[in-house]
C-alpha positions as CSV (number, residue, x, y, z in Angstrom):
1,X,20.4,-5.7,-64.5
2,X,19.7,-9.1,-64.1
3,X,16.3,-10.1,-63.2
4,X,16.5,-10.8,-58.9
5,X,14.1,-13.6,-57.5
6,X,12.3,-12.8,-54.4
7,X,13.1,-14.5,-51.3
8,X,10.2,-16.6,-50.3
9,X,9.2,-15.5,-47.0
10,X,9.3,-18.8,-44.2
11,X,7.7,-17.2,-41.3
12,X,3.9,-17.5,-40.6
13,X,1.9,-15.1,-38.6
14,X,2.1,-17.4,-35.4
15,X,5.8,-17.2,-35.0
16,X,5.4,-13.0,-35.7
17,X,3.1,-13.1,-32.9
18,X,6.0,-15.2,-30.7
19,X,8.7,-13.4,-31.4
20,X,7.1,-9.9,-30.0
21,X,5.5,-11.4,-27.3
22,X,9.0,-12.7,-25.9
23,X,10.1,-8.8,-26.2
24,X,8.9,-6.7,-23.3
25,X,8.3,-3.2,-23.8
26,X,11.1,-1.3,-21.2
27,X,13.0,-4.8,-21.3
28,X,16.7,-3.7,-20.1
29,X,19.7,-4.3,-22.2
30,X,21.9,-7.0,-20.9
31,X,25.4,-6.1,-18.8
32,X,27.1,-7.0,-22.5
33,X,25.4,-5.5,-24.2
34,X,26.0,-2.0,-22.1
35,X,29.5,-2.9,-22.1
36,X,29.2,-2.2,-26.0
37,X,28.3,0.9,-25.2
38,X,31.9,2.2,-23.3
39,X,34.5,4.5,-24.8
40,X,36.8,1.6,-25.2
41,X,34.3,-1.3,-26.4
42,X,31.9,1.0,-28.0
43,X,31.8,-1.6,-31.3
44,X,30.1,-2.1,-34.7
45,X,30.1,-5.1,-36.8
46,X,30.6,-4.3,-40.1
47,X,29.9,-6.5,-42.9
48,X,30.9,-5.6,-46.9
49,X,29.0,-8.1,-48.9
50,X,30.5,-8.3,-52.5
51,X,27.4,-9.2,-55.2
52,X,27.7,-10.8,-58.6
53,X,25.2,-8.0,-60.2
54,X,23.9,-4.5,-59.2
55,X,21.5,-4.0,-56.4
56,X,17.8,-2.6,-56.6
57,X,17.8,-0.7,-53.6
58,X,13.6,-0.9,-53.9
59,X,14.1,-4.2,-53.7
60,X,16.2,-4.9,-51.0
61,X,14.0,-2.4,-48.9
62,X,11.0,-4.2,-49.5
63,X,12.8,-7.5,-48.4
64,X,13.9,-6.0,-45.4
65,X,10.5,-4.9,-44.4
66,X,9.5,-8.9,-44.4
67,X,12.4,-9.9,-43.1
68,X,14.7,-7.8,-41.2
69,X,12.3,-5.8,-39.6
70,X,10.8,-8.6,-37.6
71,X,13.8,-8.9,-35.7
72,X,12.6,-6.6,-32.4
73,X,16.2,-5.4,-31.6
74,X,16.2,-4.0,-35.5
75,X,12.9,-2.2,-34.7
76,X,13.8,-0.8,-31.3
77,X,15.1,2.5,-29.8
78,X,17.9,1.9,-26.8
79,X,16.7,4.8,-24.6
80,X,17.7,6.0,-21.4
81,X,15.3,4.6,-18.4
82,X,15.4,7.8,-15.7
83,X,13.7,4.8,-13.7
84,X,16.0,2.8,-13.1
85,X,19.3,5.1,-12.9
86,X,20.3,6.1,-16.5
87,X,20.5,2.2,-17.3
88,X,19.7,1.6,-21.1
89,X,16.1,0.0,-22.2
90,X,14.8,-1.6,-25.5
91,X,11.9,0.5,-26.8
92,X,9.9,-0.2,-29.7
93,X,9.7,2.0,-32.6
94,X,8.6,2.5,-36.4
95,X,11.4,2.5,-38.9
96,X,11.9,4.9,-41.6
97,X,13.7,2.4,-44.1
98,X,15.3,5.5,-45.8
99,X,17.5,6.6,-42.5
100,X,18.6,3.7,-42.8
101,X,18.7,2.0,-45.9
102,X,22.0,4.2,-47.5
103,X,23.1,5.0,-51.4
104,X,25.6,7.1,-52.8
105,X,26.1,7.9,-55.9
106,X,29.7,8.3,-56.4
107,X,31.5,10.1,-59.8
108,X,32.5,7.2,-62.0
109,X,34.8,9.5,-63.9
110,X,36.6,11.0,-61.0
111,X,37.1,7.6,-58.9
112,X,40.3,6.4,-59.7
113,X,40.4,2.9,-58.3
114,X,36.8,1.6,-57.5
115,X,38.8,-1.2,-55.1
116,X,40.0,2.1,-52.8
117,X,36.3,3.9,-53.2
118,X,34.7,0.9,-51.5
119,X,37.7,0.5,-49.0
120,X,37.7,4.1,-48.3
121,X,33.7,4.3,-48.0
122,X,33.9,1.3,-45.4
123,X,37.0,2.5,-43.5
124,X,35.2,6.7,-42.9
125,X,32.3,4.6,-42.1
126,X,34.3,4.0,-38.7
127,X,34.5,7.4,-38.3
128,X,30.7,7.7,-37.6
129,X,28.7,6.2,-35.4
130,X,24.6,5.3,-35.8
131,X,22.6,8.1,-34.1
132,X,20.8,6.6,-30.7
133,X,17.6,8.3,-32.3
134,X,17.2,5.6,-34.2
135,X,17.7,1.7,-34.3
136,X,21.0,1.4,-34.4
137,X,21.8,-0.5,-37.4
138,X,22.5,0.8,-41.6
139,X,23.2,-0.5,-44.9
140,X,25.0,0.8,-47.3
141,X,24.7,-0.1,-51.3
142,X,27.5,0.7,-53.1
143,X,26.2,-0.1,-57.1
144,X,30.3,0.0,-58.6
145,X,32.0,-2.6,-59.6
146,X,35.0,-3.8,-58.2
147,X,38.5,-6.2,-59.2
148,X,36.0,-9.1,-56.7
149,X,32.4,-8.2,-57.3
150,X,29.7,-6.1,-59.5
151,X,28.3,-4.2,-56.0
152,X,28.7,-4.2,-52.7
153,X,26.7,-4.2,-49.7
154,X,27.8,-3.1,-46.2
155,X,25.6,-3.6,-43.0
156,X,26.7,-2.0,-40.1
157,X,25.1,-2.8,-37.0
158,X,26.1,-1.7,-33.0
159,X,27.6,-5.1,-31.1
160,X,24.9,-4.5,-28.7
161,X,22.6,-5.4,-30.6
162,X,24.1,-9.0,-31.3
163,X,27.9,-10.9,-31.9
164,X,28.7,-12.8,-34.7
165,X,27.6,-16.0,-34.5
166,X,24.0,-14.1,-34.0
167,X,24.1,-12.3,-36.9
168,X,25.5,-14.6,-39.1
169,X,22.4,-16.7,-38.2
170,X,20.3,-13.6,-39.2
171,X,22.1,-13.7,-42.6
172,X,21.5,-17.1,-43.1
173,X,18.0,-16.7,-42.5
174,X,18.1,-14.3,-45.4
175,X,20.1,-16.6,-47.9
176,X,19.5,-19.2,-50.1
177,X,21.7,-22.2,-52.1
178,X,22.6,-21.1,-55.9
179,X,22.1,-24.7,-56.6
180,X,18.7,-25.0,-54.3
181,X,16.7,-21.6,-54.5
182,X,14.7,-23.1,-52.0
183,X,16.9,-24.2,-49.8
184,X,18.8,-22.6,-47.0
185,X,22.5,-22.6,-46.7
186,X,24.6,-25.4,-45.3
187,X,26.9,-24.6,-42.5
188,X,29.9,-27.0,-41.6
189,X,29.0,-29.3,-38.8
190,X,31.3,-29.2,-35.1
191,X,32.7,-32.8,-35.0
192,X,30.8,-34.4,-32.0
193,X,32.7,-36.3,-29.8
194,X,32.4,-39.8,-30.0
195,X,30.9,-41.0,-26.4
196,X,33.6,-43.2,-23.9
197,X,32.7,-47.1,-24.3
198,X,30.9,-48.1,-20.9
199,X,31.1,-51.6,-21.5
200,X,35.4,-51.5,-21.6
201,X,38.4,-50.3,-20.3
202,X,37.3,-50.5,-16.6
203,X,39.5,-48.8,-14.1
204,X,42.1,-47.4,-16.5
205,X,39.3,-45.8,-18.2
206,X,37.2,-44.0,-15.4
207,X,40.8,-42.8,-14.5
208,X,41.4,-41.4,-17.8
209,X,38.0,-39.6,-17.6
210,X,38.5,-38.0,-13.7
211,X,41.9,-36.7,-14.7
212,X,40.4,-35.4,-18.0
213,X,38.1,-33.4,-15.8
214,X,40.6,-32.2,-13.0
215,X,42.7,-31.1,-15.7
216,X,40.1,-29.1,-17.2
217,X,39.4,-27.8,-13.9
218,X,43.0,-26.5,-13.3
219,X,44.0,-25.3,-16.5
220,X,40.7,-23.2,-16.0
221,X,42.2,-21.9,-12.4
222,X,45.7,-21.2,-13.8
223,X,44.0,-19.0,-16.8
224,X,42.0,-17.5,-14.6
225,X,44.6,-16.5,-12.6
226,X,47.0,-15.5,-15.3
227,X,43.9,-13.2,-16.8
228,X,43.9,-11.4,-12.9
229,X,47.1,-10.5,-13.3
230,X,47.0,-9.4,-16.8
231,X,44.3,-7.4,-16.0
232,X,46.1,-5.8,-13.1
233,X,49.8,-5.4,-14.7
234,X,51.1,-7.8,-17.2
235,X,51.0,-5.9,-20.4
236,X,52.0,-7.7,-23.8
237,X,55.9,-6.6,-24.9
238,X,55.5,-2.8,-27.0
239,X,55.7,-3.8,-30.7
240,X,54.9,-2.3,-33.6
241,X,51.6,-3.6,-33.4
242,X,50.7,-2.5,-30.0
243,X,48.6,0.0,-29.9
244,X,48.3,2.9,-26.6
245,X,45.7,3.2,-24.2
246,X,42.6,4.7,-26.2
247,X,42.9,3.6,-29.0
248,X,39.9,1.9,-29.0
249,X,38.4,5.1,-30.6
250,X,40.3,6.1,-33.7
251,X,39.2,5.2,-37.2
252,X,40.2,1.8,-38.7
253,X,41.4,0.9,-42.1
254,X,39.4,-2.5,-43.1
255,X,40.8,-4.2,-45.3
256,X,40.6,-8.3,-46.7
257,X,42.4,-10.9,-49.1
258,X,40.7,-14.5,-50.0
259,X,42.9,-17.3,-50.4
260,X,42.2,-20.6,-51.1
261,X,40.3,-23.1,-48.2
262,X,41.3,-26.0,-50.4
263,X,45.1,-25.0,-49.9
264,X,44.3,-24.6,-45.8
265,X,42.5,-28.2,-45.9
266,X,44.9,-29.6,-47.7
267,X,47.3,-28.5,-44.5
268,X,45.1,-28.8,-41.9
269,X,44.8,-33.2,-43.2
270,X,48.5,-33.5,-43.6
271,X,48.9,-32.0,-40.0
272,X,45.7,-33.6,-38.2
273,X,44.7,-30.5,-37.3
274,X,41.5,-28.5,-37.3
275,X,41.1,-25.1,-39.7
276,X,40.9,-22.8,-36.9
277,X,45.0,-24.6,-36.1
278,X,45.9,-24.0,-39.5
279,X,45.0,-20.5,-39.7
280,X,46.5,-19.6,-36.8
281,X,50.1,-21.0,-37.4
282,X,49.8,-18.6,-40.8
283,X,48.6,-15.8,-38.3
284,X,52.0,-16.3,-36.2
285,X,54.1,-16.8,-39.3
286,X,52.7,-13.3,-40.3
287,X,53.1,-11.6,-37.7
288,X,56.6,-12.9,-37.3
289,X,57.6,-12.1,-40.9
290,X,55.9,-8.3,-40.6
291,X,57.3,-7.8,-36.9
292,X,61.2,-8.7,-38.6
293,X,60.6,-6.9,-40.8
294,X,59.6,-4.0,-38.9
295,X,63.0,-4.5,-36.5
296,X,65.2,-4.7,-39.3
297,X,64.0,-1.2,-40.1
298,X,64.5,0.1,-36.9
299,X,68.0,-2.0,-36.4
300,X,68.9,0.2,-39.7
301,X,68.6,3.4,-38.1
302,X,70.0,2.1,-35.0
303,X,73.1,1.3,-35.7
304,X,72.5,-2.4,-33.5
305,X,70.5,-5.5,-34.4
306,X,69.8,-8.9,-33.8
307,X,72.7,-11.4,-35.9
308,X,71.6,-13.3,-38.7
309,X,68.4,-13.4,-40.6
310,X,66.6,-11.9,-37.4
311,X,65.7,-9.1,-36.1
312,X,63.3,-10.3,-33.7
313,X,63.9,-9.1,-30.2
314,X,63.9,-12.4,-28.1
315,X,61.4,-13.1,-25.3
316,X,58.4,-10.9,-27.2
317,X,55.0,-11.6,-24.9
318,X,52.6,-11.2,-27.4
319,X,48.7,-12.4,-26.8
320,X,45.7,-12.3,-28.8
321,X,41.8,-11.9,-26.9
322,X,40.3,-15.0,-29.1
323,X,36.8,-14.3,-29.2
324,X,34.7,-17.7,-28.1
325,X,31.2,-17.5,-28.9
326,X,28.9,-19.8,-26.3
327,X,25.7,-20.5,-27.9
328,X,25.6,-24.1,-30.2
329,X,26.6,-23.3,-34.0
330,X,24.0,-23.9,-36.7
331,X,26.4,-26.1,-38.1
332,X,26.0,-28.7,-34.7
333,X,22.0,-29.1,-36.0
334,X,20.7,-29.3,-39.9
335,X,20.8,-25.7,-40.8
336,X,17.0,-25.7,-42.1
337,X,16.0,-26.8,-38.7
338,X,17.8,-24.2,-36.7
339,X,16.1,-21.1,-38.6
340,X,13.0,-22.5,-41.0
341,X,11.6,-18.9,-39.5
342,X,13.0,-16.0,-38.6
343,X,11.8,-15.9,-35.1
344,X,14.1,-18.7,-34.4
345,X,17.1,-16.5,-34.6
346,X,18.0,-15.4,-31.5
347,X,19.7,-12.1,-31.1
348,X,22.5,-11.0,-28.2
349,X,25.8,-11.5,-27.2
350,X,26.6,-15.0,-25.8
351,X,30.2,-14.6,-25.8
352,X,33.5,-15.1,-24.1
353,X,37.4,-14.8,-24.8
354,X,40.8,-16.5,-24.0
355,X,44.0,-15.1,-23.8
356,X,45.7,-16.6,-26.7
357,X,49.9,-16.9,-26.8
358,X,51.3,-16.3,-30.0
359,X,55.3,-17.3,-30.6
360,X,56.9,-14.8,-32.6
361,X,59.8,-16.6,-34.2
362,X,61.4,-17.2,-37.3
363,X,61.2,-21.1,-38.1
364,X,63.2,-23.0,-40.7
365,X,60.7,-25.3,-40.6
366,X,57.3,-23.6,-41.6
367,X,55.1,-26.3,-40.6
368,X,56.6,-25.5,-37.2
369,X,54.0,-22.6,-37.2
370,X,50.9,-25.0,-37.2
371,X,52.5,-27.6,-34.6
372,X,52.6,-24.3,-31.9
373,X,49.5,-23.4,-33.1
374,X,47.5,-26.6,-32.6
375,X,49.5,-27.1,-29.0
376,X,48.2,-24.0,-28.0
377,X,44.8,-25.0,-29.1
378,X,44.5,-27.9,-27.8
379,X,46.0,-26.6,-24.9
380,X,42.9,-23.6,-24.5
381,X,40.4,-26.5,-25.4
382,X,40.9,-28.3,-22.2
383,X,39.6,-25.1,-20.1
384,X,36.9,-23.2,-19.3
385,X,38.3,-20.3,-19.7
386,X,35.8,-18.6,-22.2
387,X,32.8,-19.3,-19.6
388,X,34.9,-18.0,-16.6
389,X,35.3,-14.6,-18.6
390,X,31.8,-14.4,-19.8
391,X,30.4,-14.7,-16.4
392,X,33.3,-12.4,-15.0
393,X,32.2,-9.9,-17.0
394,X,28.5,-10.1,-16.2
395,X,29.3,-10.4,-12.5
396,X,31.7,-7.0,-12.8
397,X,29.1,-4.9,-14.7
398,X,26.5,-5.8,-12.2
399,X,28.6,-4.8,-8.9
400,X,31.3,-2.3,-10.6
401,X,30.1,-1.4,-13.5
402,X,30.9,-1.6,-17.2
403,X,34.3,-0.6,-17.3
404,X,36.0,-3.0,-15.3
405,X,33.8,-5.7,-17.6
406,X,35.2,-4.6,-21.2
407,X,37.6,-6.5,-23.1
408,X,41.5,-6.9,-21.8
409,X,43.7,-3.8,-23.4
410,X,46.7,-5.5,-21.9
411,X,46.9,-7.9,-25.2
412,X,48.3,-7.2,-28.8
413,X,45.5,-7.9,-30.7
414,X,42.1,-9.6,-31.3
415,X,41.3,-12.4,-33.7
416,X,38.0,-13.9,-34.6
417,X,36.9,-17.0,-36.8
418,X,33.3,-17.9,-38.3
419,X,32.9,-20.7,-40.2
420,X,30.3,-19.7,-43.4
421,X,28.4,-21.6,-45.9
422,X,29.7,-24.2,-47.6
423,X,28.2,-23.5,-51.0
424,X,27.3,-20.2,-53.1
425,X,24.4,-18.3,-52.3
426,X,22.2,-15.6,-52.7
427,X,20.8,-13.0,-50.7
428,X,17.6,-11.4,-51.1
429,X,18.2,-12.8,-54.8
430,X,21.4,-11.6,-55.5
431,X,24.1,-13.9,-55.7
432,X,27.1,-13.5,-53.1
433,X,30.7,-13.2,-54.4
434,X,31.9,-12.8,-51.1
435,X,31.8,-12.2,-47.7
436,X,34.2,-9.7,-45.4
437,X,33.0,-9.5,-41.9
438,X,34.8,-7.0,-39.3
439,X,34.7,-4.5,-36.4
440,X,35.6,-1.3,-34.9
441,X,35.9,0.5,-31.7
442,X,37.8,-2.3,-30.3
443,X,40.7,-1.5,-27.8
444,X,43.3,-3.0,-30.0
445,X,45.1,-1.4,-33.2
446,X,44.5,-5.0,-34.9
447,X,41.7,-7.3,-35.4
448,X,41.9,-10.6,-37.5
449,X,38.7,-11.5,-38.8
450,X,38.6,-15.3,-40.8
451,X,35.7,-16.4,-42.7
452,X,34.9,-19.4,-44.9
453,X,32.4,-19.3,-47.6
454,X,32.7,-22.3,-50.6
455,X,35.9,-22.4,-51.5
456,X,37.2,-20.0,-50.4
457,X,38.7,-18.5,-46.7
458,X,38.5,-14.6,-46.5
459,X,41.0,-12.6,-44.5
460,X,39.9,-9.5,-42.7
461,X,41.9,-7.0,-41.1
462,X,40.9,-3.8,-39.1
463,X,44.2,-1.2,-38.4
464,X,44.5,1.7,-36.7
465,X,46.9,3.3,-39.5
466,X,48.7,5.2,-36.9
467,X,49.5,2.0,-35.4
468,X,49.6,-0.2,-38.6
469,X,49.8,1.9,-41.7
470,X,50.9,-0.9,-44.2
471,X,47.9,-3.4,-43.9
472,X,47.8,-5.2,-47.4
473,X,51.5,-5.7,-46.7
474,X,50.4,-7.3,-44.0
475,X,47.5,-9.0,-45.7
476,X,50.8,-9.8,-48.6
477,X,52.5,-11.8,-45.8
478,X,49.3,-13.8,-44.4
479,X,49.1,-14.8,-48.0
480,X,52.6,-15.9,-48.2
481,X,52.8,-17.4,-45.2
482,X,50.0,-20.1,-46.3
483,X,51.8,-20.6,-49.5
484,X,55.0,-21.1,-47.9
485,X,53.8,-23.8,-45.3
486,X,51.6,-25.6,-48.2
487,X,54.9,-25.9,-49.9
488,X,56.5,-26.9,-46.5
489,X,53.5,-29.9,-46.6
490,X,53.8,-31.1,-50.0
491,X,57.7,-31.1,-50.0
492,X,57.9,-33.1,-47.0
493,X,55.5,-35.8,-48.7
494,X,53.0,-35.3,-46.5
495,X,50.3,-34.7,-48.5
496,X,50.2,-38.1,-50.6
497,X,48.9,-39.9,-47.4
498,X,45.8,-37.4,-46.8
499,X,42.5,-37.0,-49.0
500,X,41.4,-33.3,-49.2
């Protein structure tokens, strides 16, 4: 095994002493964070960490003690307060490290694929759920090696206790550059908009600004509105990939493929558009090519179908809930700034969510895909949309109660993007291969997870295999569909007048 170096702790006594004081005993958990807690939005984040050597589980549970376990929400019961009607409470507790800290010790000789162990292990994992007797959080080390990594790791932790952006911060407080042992991990910046010139443009200018905001302001009403009545009736068109009412609480099937980021910033230049664009125009050339393919089937069997090449009923209303986390990235500050302790990582959920239109279509042209894509985006940029829905939800779970605040079932699916680090690292020592964040217990049958660490962009996708029981088929056509609108960039030239 090679020889792990300890994580040099960054937090002082002082910021210990902080970070409990800001935690009252008996404080409430937040309307979100009860939401978490309903039969339809009852989630976990779950995390499958591939390493580049085995795991000492001894010493990863001494790390944790210094690290992890100064986080008060990772040390703290959510009990019932009979006080203050049934309404959950954080209460402190001391951890037994091994109720939580997980490791099989699987049959080499009878596991036939050690890829479909580790996929199976994570997948009955959302079959369980973390007993409320304990904090509500577990790790799992799985010491077999795999076609990606030598051992994998798999935190689990319930979305009340914090969403993804939070948690990723907790991660990073725990990880270190390859290159920098020393140093903690770089994040991608948000481009800052550059400020309006004051000293020009007079008139035209201040004009340009006041319709900038009253357009904000009424794409924000017409979302608003169109969420009402989404809420109240309009229902995305039944597809394969729409799953029934309740199915918020069936097992998943998580799975992941990593392509290359170069190949998505090489189209993302040669289209001017941002990652998050790129990605998303290969999310809706996916879905198109799996959703054809799924009606030609059907069509077969029918006796009818659609002429041509497609099969694709025409007119399909089919949304995604686009997850918007509110709080500043790490990435808008110098990372070692943000969280030179681990006391400056706040835990919770700060988050909101549009209502994103996807067009299923087959194009001739591929790039077609991104120029939708970054329409749309640009489109859900100008709005406030994501606030509006956060503040919705607090102000329903205050006077209604949680219920009528969870997460729209109306939509298809739900897709989520976190930008990681930018270079290799380590954790607790070990050196990270990769990175393959997801959830379950959401109330779709599909959930689109996209990470970037180095080089690399990692797909994740969480089925219900009643609803979707052929994911790496569709994890086959994600991958395709990047391939085939790189092709579509450098055939069309574009990519000789863009650096990547």
């Amino acid at each position: 095994m090679r020889r792990t170096r300890a994580l040099k702790p960054i937090q002082t006594t002082k910021n210990v002493e902080n970070i409990l004081s800001c935690t009252e005993e008996g404080q409430p958990l937040s309307p979100i964070a009860r939401m978490f807690h309903e039969p339809e939005s009852d989630v976990y984040a779950v995390t499958a960490i591939g390493f580049q050597t085995q795991i000492n589980p001894e010493f990863v549970k001494a790390n944790l003690v210094d690290i992890l376990l100064k986080q008060p929400r990772f040390s703290s019961l959510q009990v019932a307060d009979d006080k203050n009607g049934g309404q959950l409470k954080w209460v402190r507790t001391e951890v037994d490290l091994d109720k939580h800290v997980k490791v099989p010790s699987p049959d080499l000789n009878q596991v036939e694929s050690a890829d479909m162990y580790v996929e199976d292990y994570v997948s009955n994992l959302s079959r369980t759920k973390i007993s409320m007797s304990i904090p509500m959080w577990d790790i799992h080390i799985l010491n077999i090696r795999t076609s990606k990594a030598e051992s994998v790791g798999i935190l689990r932790v319930h979305h009340s206790i914090g969403d993804g952006v939070s948690l990723m911060s907790l991660f990073m407080s725990c990880s270190r550059k390859v290159s920098d042992p020393d140093a903690l991990p770089t994040l991608p910046a948000s481009k800052k908009q550059k400020p309006c010139s004051t000293s020009s443009g007079g008139f035209l200018q201040h004009f340009i600004e006041l319709f900038s905001v009253l357009l904000i302001y009424w794409n924000t009403l017409v979302d608003v509105v169109m969420l009402l009545i989404t809420i109240l009736f309009l229902d995305d068109t039944k597809t394969p990939l729409k799953g029934p009412p309740g199915v918020g609480s069936t097992p998943r099937r998580i799975v992941h493929r990593i392509v290359s980021l170069d190949d998505v910033k090489l189209v993302k230049n040669a289209m001017n558009a941002t990652i998050n664009d790129v990605m998303v125009g290969v999310t809706q050339a996916a879905l198109s090519r799996y959703l054809n393919r799924k009606y030609a089937g059907k069509n077969k069997k029918g006796g009818g179908g659609a002429a041509g090449n497609s099969n694709l009923p025409k007119n399909i209303r089919l949304r995604a809930t686009s997850l918007v986390n509110l709080r500043p990235y790490l990435g808008n500050e110098d990372t070692s700034e943000t969280i030179k302790s681990i006391s400056d990582v706040k835990l919770g959920n700060l988050i909101g969510y549009v209502l994103f239109p996807f067009t299923i279509a087959l194009r001739e042209d591929a790039l077609d895909y991104v120029r939708s894509a970054k329409a749309a985006g640009q489109r859900k940029k100008a709005t406030l949309e994501a606030v509006c829905t956060y503040f919705m939800a607090k102000t329903f779970i205050k006077f209604f109660g949680t219920k009528l605040g969870s997460f729209p079932t109306q939509t298809t699916f739900s897709i989520s993007n976190i930008p990681g680090p930018q270079e290799e690292i380590t954790c607790f020592g070990y050196q990270v291969a990769y990175i393959a964040p997801s959830c379950y217990g959401q109330p779709n049958a599909l959930l689109i997870h996209v990470l970037s660490y180095a080089n690399t962009m990692n797909i994740i996708l969480s089925v219900d295999e009643e609803i979707v029981p052929d994911s790496h088929q569709l994890c086959d056509d994600l991958e395709e569909s990047l391939k085939l609108i790189k092709d579509a960039v450098i055939d069309k030239g574009l990519v000789d007048c863009y650096f990547y």
